[in-house]
Every structure is written in structure tokens, then in C-alpha cells.
C-alpha positions as CSV (number, residue, x, y, z in Angstrom):
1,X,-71.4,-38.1,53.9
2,X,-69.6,-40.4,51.5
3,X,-67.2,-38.9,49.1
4,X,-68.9,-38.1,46.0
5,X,-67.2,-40.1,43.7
6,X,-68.2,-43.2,45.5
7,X,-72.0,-42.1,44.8
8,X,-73.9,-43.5,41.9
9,X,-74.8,-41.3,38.9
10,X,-78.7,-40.7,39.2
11,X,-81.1,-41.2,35.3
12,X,-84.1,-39.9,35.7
13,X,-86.3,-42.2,33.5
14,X,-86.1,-45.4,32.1
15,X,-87.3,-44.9,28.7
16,X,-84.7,-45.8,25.7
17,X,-82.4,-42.7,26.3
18,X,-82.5,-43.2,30.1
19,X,-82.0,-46.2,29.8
20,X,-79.1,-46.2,27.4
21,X,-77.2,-43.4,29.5
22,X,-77.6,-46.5,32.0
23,X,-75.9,-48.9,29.5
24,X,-73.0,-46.9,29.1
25,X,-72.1,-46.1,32.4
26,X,-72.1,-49.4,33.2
27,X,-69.9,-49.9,30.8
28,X,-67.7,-47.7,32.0
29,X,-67.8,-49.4,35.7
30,X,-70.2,-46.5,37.2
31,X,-72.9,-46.7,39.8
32,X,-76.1,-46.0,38.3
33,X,-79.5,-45.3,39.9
34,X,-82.2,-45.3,37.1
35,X,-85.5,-43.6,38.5
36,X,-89.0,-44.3,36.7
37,X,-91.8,-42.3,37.3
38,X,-94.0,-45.6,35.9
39,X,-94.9,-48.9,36.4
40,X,-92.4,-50.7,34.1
41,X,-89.5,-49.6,31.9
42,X,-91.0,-47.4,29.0
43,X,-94.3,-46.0,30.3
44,X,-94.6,-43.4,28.3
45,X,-94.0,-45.0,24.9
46,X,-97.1,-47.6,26.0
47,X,-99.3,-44.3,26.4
48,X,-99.1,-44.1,22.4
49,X,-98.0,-48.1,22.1
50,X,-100.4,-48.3,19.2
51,X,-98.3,-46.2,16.6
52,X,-96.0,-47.2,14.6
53,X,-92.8,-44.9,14.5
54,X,-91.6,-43.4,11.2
55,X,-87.8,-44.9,12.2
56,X,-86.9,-48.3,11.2
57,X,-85.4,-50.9,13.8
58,X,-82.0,-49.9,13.4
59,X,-82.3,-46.3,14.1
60,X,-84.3,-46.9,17.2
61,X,-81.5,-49.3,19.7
62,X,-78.7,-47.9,21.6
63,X,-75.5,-49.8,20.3
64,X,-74.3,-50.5,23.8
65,X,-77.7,-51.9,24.7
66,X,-77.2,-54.1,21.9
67,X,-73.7,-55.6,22.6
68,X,-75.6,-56.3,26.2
69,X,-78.2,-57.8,25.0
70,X,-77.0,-59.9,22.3
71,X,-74.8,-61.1,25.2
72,X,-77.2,-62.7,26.9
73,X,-79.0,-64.0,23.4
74,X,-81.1,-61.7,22.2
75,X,-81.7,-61.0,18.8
76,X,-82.0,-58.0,16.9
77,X,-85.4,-57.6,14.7
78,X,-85.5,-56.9,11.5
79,X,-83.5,-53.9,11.2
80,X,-85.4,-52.3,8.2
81,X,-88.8,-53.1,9.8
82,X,-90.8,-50.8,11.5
83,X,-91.8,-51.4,14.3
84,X,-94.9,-49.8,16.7
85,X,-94.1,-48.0,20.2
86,X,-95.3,-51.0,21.8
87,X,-93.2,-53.6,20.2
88,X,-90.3,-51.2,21.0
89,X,-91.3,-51.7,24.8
90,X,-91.5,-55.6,24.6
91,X,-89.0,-56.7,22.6
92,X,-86.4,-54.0,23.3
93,X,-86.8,-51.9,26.1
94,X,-88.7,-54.3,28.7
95,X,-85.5,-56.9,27.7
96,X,-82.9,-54.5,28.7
97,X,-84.2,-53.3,32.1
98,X,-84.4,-57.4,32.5
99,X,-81.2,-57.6,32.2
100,X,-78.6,-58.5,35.3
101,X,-76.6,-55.6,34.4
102,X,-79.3,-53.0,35.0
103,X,-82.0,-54.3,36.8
104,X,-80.8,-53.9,40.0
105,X,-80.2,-50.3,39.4
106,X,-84.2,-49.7,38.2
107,X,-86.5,-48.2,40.9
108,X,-90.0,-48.3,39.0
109,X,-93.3,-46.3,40.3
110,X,-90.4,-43.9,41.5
111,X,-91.3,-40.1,40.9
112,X,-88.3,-37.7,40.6
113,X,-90.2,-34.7,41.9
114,X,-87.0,-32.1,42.9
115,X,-83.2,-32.2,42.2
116,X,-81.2,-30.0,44.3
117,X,-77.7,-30.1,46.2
118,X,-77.3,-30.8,49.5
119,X,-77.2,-27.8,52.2
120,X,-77.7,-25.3,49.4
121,X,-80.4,-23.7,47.5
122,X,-79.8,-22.5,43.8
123,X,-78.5,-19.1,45.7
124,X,-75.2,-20.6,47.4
125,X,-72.1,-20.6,45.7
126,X,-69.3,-21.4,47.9
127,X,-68.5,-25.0,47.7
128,X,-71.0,-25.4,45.6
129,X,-69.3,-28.0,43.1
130,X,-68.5,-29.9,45.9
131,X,-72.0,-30.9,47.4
132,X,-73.6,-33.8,46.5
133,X,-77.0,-34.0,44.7
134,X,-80.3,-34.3,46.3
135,X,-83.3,-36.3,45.1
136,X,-86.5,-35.9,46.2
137,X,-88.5,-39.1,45.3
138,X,-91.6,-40.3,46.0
139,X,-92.8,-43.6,46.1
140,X,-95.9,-45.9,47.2
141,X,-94.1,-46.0,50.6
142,X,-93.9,-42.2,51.2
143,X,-91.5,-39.2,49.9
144,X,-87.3,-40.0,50.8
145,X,-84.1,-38.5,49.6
146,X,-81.4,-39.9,47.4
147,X,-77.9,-38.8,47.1
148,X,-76.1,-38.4,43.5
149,X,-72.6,-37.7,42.4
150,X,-74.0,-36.6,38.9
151,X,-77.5,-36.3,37.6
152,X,-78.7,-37.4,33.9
153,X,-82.0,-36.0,33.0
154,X,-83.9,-38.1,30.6
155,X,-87.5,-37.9,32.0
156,X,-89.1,-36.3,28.4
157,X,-91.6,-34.3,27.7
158,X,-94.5,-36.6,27.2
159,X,-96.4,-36.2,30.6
160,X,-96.6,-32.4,30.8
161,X,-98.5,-31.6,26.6
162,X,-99.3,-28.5,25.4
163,X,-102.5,-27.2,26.5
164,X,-104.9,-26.4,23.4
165,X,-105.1,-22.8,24.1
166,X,-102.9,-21.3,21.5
167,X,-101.0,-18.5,23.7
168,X,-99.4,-20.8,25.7
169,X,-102.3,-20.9,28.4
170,X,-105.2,-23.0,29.1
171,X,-108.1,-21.7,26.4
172,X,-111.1,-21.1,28.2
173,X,-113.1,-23.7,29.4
174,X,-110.4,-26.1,28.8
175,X,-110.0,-27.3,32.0
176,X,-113.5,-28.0,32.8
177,X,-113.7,-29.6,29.8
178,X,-110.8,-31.8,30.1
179,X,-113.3,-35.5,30.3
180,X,-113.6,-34.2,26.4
181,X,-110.2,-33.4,25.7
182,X,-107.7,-36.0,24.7
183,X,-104.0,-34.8,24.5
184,X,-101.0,-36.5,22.3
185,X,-102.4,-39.7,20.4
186,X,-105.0,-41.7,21.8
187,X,-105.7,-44.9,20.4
188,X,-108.7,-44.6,17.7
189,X,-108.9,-47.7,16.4
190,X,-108.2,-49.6,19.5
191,X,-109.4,-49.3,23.4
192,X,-110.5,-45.7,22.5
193,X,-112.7,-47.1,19.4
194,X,-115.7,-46.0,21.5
195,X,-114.8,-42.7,22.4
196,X,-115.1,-41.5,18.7
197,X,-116.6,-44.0,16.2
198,X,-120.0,-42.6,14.9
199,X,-118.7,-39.0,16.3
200,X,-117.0,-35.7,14.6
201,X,-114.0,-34.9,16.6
202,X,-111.4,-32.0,16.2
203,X,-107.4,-32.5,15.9
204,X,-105.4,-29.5,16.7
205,X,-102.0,-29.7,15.9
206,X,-99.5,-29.1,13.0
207,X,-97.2,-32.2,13.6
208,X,-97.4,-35.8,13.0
209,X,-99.1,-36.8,16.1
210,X,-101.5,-34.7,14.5
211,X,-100.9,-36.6,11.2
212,X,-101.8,-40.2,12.8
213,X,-104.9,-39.2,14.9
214,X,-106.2,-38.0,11.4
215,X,-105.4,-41.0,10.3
216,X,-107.0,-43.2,12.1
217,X,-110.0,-41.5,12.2
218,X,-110.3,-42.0,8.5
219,X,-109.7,-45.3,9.0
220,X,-112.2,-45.7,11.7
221,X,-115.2,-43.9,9.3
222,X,-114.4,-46.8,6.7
223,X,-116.4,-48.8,9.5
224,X,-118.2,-46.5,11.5
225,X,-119.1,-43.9,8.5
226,X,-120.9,-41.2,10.7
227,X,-116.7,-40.7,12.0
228,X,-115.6,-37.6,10.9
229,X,-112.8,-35.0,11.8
230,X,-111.8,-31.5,11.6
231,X,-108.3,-30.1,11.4
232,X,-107.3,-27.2,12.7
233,X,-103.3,-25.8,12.9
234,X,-102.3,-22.4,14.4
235,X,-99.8,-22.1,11.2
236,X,-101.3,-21.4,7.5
237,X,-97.5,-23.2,6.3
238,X,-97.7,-27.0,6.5
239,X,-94.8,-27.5,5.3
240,X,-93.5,-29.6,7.9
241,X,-95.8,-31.9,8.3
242,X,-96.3,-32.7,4.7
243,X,-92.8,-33.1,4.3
244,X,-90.7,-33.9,1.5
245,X,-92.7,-37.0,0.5
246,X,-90.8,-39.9,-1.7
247,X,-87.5,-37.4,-0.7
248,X,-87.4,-38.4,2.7
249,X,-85.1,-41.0,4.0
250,X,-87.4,-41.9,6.4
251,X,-90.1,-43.4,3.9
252,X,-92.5,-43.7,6.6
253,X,-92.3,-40.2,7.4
254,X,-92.6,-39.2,4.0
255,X,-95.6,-41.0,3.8
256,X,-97.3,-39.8,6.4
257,X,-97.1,-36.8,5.3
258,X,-98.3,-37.3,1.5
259,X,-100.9,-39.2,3.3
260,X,-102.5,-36.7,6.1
261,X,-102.1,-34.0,2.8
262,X,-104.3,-36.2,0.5
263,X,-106.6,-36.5,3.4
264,X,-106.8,-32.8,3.7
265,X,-106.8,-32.0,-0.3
266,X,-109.4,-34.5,-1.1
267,X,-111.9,-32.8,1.5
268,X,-112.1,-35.9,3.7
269,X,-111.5,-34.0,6.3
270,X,-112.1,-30.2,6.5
271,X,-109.3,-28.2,7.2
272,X,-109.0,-25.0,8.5
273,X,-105.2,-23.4,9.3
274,X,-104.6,-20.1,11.1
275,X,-107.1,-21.0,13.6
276,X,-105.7,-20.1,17.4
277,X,-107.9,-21.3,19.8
278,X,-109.3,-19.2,22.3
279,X,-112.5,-20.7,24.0
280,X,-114.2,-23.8,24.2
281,X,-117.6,-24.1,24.9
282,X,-120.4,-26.9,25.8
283,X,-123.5,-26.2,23.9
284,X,-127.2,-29.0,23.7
285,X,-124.2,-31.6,24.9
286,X,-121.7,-30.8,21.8
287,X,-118.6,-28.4,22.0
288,X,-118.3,-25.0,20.6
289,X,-114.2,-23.8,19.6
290,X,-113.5,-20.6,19.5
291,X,-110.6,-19.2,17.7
292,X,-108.4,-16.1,16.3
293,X,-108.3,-16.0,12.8
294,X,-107.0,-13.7,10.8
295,X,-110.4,-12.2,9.7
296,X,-111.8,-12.5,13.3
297,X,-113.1,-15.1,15.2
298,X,-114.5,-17.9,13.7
299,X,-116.0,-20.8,15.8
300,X,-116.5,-24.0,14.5
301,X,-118.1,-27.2,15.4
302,X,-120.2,-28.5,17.3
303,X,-118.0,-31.5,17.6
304,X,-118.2,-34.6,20.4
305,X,-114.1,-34.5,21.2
306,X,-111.1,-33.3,20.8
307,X,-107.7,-34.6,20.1
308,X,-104.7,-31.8,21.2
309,X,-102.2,-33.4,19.3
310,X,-100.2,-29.3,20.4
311,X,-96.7,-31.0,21.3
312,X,-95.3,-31.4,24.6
313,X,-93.1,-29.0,26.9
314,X,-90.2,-29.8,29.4
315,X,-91.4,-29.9,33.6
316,X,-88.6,-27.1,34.8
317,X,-90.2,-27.3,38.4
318,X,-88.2,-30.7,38.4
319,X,-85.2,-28.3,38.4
320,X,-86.1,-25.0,40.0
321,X,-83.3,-25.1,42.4
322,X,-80.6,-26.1,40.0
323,X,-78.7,-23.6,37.7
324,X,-79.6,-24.1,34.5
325,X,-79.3,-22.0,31.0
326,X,-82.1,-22.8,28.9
327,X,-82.8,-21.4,25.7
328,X,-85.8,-18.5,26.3
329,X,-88.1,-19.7,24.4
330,X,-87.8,-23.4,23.5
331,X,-86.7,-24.3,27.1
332,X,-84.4,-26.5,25.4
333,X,-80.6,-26.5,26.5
334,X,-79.7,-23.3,25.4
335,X,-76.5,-24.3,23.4
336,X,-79.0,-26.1,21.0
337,X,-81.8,-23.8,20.7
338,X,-80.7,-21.6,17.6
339,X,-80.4,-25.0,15.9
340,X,-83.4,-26.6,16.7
341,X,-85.9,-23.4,16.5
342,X,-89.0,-24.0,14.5
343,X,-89.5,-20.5,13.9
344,X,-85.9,-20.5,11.5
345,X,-85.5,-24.4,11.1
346,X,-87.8,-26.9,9.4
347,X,-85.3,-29.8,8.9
348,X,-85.5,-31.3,12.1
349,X,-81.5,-31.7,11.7
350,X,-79.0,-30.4,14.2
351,X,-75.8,-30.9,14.3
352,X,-73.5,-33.4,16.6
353,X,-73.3,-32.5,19.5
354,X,-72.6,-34.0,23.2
355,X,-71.8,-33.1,27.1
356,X,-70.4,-29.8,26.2
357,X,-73.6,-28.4,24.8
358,X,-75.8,-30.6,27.3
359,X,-74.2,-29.5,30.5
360,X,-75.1,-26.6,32.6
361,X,-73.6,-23.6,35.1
362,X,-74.7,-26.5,37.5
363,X,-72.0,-28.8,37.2
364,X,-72.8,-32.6,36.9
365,X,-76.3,-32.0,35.5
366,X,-77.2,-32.8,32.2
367,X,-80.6,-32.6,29.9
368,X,-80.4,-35.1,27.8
369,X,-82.9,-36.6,25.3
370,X,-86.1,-35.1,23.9
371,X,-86.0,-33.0,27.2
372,X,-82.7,-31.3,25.8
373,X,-84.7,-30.2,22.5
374,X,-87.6,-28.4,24.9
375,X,-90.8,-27.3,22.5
376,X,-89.3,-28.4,19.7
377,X,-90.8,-31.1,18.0
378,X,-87.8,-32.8,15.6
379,X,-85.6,-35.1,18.2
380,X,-84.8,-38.7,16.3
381,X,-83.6,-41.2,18.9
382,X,-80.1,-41.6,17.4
383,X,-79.5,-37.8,18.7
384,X,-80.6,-39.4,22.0
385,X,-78.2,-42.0,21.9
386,X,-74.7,-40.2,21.4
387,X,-75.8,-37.7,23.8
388,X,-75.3,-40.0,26.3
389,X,-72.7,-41.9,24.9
390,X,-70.6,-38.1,25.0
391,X,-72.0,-37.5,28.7
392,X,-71.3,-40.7,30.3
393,X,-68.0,-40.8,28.8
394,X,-67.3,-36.8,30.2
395,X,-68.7,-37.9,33.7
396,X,-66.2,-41.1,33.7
397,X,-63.4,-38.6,33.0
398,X,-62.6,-39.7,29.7
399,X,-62.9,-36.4,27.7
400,X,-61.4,-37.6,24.8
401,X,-64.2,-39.6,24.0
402,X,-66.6,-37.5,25.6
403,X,-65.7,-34.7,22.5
404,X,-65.2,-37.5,20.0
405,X,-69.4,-36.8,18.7
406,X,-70.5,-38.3,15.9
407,X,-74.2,-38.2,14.3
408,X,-75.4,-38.9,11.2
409,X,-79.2,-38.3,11.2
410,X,-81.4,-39.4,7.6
411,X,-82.2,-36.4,5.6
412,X,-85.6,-35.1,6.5
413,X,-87.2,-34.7,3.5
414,X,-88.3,-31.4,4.8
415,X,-85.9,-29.6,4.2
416,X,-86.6,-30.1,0.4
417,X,-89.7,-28.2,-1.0
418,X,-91.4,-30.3,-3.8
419,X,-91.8,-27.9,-6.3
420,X,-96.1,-28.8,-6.0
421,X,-95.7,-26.7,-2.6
422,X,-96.6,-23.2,-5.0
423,X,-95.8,-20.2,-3.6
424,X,-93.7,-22.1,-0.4
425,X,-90.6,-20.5,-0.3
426,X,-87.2,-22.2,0.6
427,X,-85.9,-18.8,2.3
428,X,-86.4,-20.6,5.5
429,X,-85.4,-23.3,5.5
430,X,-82.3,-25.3,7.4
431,X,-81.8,-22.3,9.7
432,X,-82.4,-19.6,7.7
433,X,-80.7,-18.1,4.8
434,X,-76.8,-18.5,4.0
435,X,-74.2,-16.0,4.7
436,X,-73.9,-13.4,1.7
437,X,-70.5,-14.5,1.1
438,X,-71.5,-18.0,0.7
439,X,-72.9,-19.8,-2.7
440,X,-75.0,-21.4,-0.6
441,X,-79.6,-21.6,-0.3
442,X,-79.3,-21.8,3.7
443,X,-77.4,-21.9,6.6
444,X,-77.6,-25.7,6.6
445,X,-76.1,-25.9,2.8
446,X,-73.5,-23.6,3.3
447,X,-72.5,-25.8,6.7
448,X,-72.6,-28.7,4.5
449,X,-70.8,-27.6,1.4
450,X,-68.0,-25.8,4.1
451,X,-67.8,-29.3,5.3
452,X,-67.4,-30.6,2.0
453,X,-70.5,-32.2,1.3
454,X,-72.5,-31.9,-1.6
455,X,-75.2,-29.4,0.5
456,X,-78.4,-30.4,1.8
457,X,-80.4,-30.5,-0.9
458,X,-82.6,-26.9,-0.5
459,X,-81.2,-25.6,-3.7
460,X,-83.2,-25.8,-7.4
461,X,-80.4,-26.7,-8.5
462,X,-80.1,-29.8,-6.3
């Protein structure tokens, strides 16, 4: 077998974090391998092409990408434009897998459906570090298996959702009503028009794929007025999708969240929060949804369709025989899961962090990406991007600039409760409450004011 170090580093998707773990290496002289599960570079954003992210231009390229780009003439867009997950595709990501530099490393319609090592299961210890990684990968020609010095994992979350039941499981009936069930954002206003114009559907979901599908269903009743929608969220607190309105320094963001709340206040759509479904049923050619609430179960409809707009968790069966340490209950890398936990944190901010906290007891592997956030819902591509900045410089042995992170993210917004949120309270918020012997509102403001910084803005006082 070939000394490892001659072996290329394998990405596991090609989407704008693979794909700019793929960047840097190359940089940095390394083979790469880049596997994509779909047809072109950036599948899975065309599966919600139709919406436009909350992050202007220049939050959403990879600076490496862009010095290799721009050297074979590209231009930048507008930076402060915002720009829709299929623009993204075409005029950044589809450009960069053209590019000499990478395309030859792109295998597309490739499907990364194991990693393991070679001659050992996740049992074997001895040698272990020493073994190459296997790949098993399947293709239109059949299954083979690919050898890897290192392994970068930035497949996503986006093909395995959520399923609408709200323990975790399939709700009843679910499956066999699946024809009726659309999950993540489908495209209202556009091929999917027909699916729900002149129909009621319900969106279940507390988060701003929730937000958009409402959206556009508004949108779609100003021309087809017998539309109409029903919101239903497992939380009663919708704090975090409302957000922190004009205080957000993603103004997109902010107002998609003043918007979706308007929607709901004005009675344009009826909302109804501490719903957990439980059953779905098919009654005269209309569904029936079942839920917990807390005064029983209530079942509402009947409605034609519905949108599970429930988030997305990571595919560990890609792993199984790898050893990994995952946080419990987020399935994110473990290292980041007290940061990133919805239960304690609303601001969707974490701090910098890089190959240290991505790595694993299996050495070589990294999660990087949305995948390294598991469940939870807050991952901005900029995180994305020094990740594997931090990783590819670890893997090419330059440590120094492997633990040289830095990451500034926008404020969230979230983080700061308008005061028109009554009875909210802040308590919460940023990762819970600050250490007694800190003037601080949260854990996040005391972090910040230790740091020197004004705080993050939770206070009244702010």
C-alpha cells in the first residue's frame, strides 16, 4: 500500500465548505479528492435555489476561493447584495469546481456511503493511526473503494431532515403519507406553484425555513386567494425566529423575522405554538394532524399539504466504524455542543474555533461545516470557512496557523430582546446566565466584557 502521506486528503461534498477545504489544500500543495453525492457542484443548495439567503455576498465566499478565482478573471458580485441559493451555485460555486485547480479532483454522482480504516473495524487499536482510510463509494458504475491519508467531512445535513413527528420519530402515518409531505423549503411560488395555490397547507417548524415557506404562501394567496396556511411550532417562545428585528446585523434576517411575526399577529395566518405532532391522518381526501398540547390533544386541519420545515440532522451511519465524540444530544462535534445548544443558547454565535475542537479520537477525521453544528440550526458560512482554513493548515503540519482561528460573526439580533417581546425574559440568553462573580447578563457578555469588549448587547442597560 502506498505510504500515507503520498495519499490525497478525501472532502466529502462539494458544496461551499467542501469545496473551500479543497481550496486550501491546494494551496498548501495537497492531494485532494472531492466526493459529491450530486450531479454538479452544490446540489443541495439548488434543492432550495429559490431563496434568497439572509447573508450578503461578502459573507458567503471563501477567501482562498476568491484569490483563485479572481485569478483566472472572475469577478466578485456585489458584495452587499444578496444573493439567492441559486445564484450562489452559478456564479460562485459552479465557477470554482470549473476551475483547473480543482476540477480534476471532483468526482460528481459519487456517494460517500462508509468511511473506515483499512484492515480494522472501530474495535482495533494497535496500529491504528497508521492505516489508511477507506472509502466506500458508490457510483453509476457500481460500489469501489478509495484510499485516504485524511478525511474532511463536509457532506451537511440537508438530505437526511427532521421527520415531523415531534419525539424525534416518524409521527404516525407519516410515512404513508409522505406524496403529502414536503420537507425543508419547497419552492411556492415557483415549479411547486401547483402543489399549493388555491389549497390550506400546514408549516411546522420554529426556524426560518419555516419563516420563508410562510412567506411565500402569503405571497402566493395575493394571486391564488383560496391559499392559506397554518403554523404550528413545538416551542410556545419564538423568540428566535422573530429575532431582534432593525438590531440585527444581518438586516435580512431581521426582517424576516419582523415579517413572518406580522404575518402571525395580523391573523393571516393562524398560529398555534406548543403543538407536538403525534399523528397524521387522511380523512374525505384532506389530512387530519394530531398533536400534544398542553391541554390535550388538539387536532387541527383538514389541510391539502404540509411543509416540515423541522431542521435537519447529521447521517452518523456514514461514520459508524470510525471513533468519534459527538455531543449526546446535538450530534454535533462534541467540543462545540455546550456552545451551540438551543436549549441554553439563542444567539446563534460560538466562538472561534478550528481543527482542535473539529477533530476526533480517530485521528485524521474531521466534521466540518453545518455537519459539525449537528441539530442545531445557527451555522453562518464564515464559521464554515475558517474551519477549514484551521484544518487544512493542521493536516499540512503547519500548526501554527492551524491554532491561529480567527472569526468574527455579525451580531444576531437575537440575542437582544426588543423590549415589545413582554414577558420574554433575557435569562437565557447567550448561553445562559453569567457567573455570580461577574457584572455581566450572560455567559456571552461576561465572555465579551472579559475580552474587553463592550458585551453583547443582552443587558437593559445596553
Amino acid at each position: 500500500m502506498n505510504d500515507i502521506a503520498d495519499l490525497p486528503v478525501a472532502v466529502i461534498g462539494a458544496g461551499p465548505v467542501g469545496l473551500a477545504a479543497a481550496a486550501q489544500l491546494i494551496r498548501r500543495g495537497l492531494k485532494v479528492k472531492v466526493y459529491e453525492a450530486g450531479s454538479q457542484a452544490g446540489s443541495n443548495l439548488m434543492d432550495w435555489g429559490h431563496v434568497r439567503v439572509f447573508t450578503p455576498w461578502r459573507y458567503c465566499v471563501d477567501a482562498v476561493a476568491r484569490q483563485l478565482l479572481e485569478s483566472h478573471g472572475w469577478d466578485m458580485p456585489e458584495i452587499e447584495a444578496f444573493p439567492t441559493a441559486d445564484e450562489i451555485v452559478g456564479q460562485y460555486i459552479a465557477p470554482l469546481a470549473k476551475l483547473p485547480e480543482l476540477a480534476p479532483s471532483i468526482e460528481t454522482s459519487a456517494r460517500v456511503l462508509a468511511v473506515s480504516r483499512w484492515g480494522a473495524d472501530k474495535v482495533v487499536s494497535k496500529g491504528r493511526d497508521q492505516r489508511p482510510f477507506m472509502l466506500m463509494i458508490k457510483t453509476a458504475d457500481g460500489t469501489r473503494r478509495d484510499t485516504a491519508r485524511a478525511v474532511i467531512d463536509a457532506s451537511g445535513t440537508w438530505q437526511t431532515p427532521n421527520p415531523l413527528g415531534a419525539g424525534g420519530l416518524s409521527a404516525e402515518g407519516e410515512s404513508e403519507l409522505g406524496d403529502r409531505i414536503a420537507y425543508g423549503i419547497p419552492d411556492v411560488l415557483g415549479r411547486d406553484r401547483h402543489l399549493y395555490a388555491g389549497r390550506t397547507t400546514l408549516v411546522a417548524g420554529a426556524g426560518h425555513s419555516a419563516a420563508n415557506a410562510l412567506l411565500e404562501l402569503a405571497k402566493l394567496s395575493e394571486s391564488a386567494p383560496a391559499t392559506s396556511a397554518i403554523w404550528t411550532t413545538r416551542s410556545t417562545d419564538l423568540v428566535r425566529i422573530y429575532g431582534g428585528g432593525d438590531a440585527d446585523a444581518l438586516p435580512a434576517r431581521g426582517e424576516l423575522g419582523s415579517e413572518v411575526r406580522d404575518l402571525a399577529e395580523s391573523g393571516r395566518v393562524r398560529l398555534v405554538t406548543g403543538f407536538a405532532t403525534t399523528a397524521i391522518r387522511e380523512v374525505d381526501g384532506r389530512l387530519l394532524v394530531d398533536g400534544q398540547t398542553k391541554d390535550g390533544v388538539l387536532t387541527i386541519g383538514p389541510v391539502d399539504r404540509i411543509i416540515a420545515a423541522t431542521g435537519q440532522r447529521p447521517d452518523l451511519a456514514l461514520t459508524r466504524e470510525l471513533r468519534l465524540d459527538l455531543d449526546p444530544w446535538l450530534e454535533s462535534v462534541k467540543a462545540l455542543g455546550p456552545l451551540i445548544d438551543p436549549n441554553e443558547h439563542s444567539c446563534g454565535d460560538v466562538p472561534p474555533h478550528g481543527h482542535r475542537e473539529l477533530s476526533h479520537p480517530e485521528p485524521g477525521f474531521y466534521t466540518v461545516g453545518i455537519k459539525s453544528y449537528g441539530r442545531a440550526p445557527t451555522f453562518l458560512l464564515l464559521t464554515g470557512y475558517e474551519q477549514v482554513r484551521s484544518v487544512a493548515a493542521a493536516i499540512a503540519g503547519d500548526l501554527a496557523a492551524a491554532d491561529a482561528v480567527h472569526l468574527v460573526l455579525p451580531e444576531t439580533g437575537v440575542c437582544t430582546v426588543p423590549a415589545s417581546f413582554s414577558g420574554t425574559s433575557t435569562k437565557g440568553c447567550c448561553g445562559g446566565p453569567a457567573p455570580a462573580a461577574v457584572d455581566a447578563c450572560c455567559v456571552a457578555d461576561a465572555q465579551a466584557k472579559e475580552s474587553g469588549k463592550a458585551g453583547c448587547g443582552c443587558s437593559a442597560a445596553a
